[in-house]
LUMDOVO-230953 format. One record per residue (C-alpha): residue number from 1; x, y, z. Coordinates in pm, 1 decimal, decimal comma. Example, Ala and Ser with C-alpha at 12.3 -4.5 7.8 and 13.67 -1.06 7.14 Angstrom:
# residues 2
<atom seq="1" x="1230,0" y="-450,0" z="780,0"/>
<atom seq="2" x="1367,0" y="-106,0" z="714,0"/>
//
This chain:
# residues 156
<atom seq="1" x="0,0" y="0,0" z="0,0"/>
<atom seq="2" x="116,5" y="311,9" z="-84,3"/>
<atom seq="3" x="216,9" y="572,3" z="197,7"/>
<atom seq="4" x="75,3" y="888,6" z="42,8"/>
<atom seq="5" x="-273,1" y="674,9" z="40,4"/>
<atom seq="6" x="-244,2" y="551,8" z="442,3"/>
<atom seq="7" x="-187,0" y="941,8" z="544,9"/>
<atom seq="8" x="-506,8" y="1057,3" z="350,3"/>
<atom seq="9" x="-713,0" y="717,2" z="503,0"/>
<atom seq="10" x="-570,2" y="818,5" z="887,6"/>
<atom seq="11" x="-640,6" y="1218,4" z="758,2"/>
<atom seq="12" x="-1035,2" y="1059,3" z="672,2"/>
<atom seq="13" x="-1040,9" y="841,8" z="982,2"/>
<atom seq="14" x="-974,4" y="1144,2" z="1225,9"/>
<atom seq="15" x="-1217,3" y="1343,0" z="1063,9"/>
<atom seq="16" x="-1488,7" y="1148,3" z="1058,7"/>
<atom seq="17" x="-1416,2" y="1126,4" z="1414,2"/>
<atom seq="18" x="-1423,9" y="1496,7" z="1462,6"/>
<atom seq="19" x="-1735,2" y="1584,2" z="1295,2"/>
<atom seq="20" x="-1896,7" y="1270,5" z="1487,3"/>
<atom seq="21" x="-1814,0" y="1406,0" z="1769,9"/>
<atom seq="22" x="-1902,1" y="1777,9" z="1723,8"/>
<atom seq="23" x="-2234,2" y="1669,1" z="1580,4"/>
<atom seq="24" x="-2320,1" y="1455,9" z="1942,8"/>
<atom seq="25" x="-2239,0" y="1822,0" z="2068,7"/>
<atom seq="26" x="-1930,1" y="1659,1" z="2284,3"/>
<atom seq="27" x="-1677,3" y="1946,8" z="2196,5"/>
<atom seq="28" x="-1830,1" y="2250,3" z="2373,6"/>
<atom seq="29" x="-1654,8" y="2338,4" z="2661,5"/>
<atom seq="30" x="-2004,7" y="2412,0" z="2828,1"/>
<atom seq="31" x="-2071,6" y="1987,8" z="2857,1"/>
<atom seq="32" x="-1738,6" y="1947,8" z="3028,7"/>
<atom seq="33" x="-1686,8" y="2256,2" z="3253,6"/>
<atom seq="34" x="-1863,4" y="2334,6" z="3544,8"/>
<atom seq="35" x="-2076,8" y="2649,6" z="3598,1"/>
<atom seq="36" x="-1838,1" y="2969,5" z="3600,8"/>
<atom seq="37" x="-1909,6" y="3192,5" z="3853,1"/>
<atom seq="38" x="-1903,4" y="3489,6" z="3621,3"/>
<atom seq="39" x="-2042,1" y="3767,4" z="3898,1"/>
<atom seq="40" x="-1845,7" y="3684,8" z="4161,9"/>
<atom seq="41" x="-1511,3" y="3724,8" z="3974,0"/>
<atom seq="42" x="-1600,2" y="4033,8" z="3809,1"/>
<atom seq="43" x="-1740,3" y="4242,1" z="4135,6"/>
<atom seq="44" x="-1516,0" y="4508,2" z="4287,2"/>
<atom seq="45" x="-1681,8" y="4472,4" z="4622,2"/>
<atom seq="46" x="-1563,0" y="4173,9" z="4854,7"/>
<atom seq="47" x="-1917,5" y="4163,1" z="5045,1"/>
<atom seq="48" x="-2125,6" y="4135,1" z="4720,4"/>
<atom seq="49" x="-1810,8" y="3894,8" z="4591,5"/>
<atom seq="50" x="-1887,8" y="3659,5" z="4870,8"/>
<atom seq="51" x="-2279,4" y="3682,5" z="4836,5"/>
<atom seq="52" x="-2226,7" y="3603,3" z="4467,6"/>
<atom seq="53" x="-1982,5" y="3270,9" z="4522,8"/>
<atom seq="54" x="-2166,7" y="3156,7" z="4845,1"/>
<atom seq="55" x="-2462,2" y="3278,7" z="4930,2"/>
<atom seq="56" x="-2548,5" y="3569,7" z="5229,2"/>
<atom seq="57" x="-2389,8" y="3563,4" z="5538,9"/>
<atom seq="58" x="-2063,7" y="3656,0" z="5716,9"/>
<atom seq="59" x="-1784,4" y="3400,7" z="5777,7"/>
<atom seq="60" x="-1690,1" y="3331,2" z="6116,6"/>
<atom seq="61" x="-1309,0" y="3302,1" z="6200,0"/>
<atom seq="62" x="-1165,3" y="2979,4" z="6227,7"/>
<atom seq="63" x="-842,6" y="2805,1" z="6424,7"/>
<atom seq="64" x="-871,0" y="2514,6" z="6200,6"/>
<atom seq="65" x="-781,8" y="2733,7" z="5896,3"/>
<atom seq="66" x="-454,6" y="2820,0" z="5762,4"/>
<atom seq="67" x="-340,2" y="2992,6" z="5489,4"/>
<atom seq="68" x="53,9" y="3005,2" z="5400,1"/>
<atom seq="69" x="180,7" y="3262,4" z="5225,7"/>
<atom seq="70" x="489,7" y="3436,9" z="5240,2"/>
<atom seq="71" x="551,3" y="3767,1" z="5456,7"/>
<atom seq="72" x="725,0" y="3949,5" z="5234,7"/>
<atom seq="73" x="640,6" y="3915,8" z="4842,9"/>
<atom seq="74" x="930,6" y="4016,0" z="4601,9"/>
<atom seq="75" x="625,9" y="4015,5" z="4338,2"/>
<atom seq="76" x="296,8" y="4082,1" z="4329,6"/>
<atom seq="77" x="238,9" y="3952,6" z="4035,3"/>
<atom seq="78" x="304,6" y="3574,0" z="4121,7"/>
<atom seq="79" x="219,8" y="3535,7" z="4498,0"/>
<atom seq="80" x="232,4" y="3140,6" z="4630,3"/>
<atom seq="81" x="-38,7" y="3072,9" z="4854,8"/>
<atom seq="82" x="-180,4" y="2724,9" z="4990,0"/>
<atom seq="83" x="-483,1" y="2693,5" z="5247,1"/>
<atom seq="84" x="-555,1" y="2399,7" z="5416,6"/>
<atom seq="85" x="-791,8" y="2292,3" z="5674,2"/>
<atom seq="86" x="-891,4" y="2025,3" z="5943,8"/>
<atom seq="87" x="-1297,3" y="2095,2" z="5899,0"/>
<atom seq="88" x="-1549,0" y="1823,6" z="5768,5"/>
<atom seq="89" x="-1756,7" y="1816,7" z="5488,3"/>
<atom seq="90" x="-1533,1" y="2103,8" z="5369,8"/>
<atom seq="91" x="-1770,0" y="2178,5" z="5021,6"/>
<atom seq="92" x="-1576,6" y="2534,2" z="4860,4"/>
<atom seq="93" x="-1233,4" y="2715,7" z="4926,2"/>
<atom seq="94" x="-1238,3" y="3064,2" z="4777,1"/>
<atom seq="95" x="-963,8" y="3315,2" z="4811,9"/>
<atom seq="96" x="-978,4" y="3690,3" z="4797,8"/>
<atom seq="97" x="-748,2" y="3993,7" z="4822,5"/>
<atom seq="98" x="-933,4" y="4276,2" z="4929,9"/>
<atom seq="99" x="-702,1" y="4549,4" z="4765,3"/>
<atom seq="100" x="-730,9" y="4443,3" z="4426,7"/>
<atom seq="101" x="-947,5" y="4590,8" z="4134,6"/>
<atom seq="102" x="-1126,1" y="4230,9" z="4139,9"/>
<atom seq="103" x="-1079,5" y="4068,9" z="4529,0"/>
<atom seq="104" x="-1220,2" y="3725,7" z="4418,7"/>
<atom seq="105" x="-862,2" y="3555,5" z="4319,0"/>
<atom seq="106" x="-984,1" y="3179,8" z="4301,4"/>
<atom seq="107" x="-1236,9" y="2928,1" z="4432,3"/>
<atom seq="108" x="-1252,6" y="2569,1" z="4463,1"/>
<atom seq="109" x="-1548,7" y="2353,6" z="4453,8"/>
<atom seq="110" x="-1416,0" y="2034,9" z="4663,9"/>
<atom seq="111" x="-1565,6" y="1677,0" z="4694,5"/>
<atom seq="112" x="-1603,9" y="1505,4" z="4992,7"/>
<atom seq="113" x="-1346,1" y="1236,2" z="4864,8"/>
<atom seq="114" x="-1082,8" y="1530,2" z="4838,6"/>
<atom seq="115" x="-826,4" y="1632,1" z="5093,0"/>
<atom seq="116" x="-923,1" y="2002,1" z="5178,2"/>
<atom seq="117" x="-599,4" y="2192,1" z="5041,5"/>
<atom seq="118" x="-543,9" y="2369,9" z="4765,0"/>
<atom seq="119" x="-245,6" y="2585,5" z="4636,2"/>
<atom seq="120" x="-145,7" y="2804,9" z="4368,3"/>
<atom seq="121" x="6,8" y="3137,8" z="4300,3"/>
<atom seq="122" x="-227,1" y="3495,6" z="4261,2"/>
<atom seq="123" x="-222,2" y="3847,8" z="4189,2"/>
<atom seq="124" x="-195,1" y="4121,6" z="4450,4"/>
<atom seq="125" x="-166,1" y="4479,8" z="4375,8"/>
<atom seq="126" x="-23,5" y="4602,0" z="4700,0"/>
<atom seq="127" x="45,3" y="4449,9" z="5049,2"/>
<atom seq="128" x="-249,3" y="4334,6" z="5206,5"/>
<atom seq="129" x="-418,6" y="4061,8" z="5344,9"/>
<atom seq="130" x="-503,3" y="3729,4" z="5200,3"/>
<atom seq="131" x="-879,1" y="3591,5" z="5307,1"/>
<atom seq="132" x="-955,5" y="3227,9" z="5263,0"/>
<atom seq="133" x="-1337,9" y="3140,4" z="5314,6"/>
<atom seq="134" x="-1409,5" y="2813,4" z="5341,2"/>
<atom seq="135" x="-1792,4" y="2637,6" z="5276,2"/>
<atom seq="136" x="-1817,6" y="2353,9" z="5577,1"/>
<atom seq="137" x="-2090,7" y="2155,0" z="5634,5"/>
<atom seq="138" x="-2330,5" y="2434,2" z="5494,1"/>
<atom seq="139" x="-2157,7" y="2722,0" z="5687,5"/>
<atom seq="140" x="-1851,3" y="2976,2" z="5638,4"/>
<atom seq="141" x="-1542,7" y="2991,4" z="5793,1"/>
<atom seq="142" x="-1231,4" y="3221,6" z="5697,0"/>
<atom seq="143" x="-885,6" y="3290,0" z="5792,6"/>
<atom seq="144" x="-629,2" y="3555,1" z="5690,3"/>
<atom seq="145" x="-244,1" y="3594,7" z="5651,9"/>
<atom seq="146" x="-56,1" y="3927,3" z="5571,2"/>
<atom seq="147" x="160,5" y="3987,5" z="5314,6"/>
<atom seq="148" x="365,8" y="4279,8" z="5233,4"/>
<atom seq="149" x="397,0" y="4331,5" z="4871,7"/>
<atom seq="150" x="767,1" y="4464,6" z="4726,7"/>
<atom seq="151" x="642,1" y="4510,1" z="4372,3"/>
<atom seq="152" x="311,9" y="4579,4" z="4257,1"/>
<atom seq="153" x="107,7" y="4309,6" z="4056,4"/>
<atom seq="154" x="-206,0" y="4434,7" z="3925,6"/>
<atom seq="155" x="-49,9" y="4677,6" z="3701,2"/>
<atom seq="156" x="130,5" y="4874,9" z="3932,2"/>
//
């Protein structure tokens, strides 16, 4: 068999594929992602922030929180942070940086069959405080940890 002839059979094969495949509607992101919390990342306010992601109601400060970040950021454009906590039935982790144009920075939907941690790095625009609110059991619990910021990240 000639090679020229395989490469346009594969080239056929993986098309047919494709346009199977888009026509069962299985290559929009909206079947495979989750529902994006569009309001809550784009409010300036923290308060209305929260009420967007999870609902009304104040957190209440927790021991069995912790958030670890570093004092002292070189950069506030790539700021490390990982919170972890000892609660049960931990359901969200979302954290926010009050000082910033937009203080929702991330959230975390979490199964019950997941260890409640999560890390990653954000954005802060000047020193300030890092809040991490975390959905227990149907209520909220948060936890902060300062960090100075060297070198503006949010465009400054």
């Amino acid at each position: 068999m000639d090679t020229s002839r395989r490469i346009i059979l594969k080239a056929t094969m993986a098309a047919g594929t494709l346009a199977v495949a888009a026509g069962a509607n299985l290559l929009t992101p909206g079947t495979v992602l989750a529902a994006w919390p569009a309001q809550a990342f784009k409010t300036k306010n923290i308060d209305v922030a929260m009420d967007n992601l999870t609902g009304k109601g104040r957190p209440t400060e927790s021991a069995d929180i912790k958030v670890d970040a570093p004092d002292i950021a070189e950069n506030g454009a790539v700021v490390s942070v990982k919170v972890t906590t000892t609660l049960p039935k931990v359901e969200s982790i979302s954290i926010y940086v009050p000082v910033n144009a937009f203080p929702l920075s991330a959230s975390y939907i979490l199964s019950s069959q997941m260890e409640a941690s999560i890390s990653g790095r954000i954005k802060m625009a000047k020193t300030a405080d890092i809040v991490a609110v975390v959905k227990s059991n149907g209520k909220l619990y948060t936890a902060k940890k300062g960090v100075k910021v060297t070198l503006g990240g949010c465009g400054g």
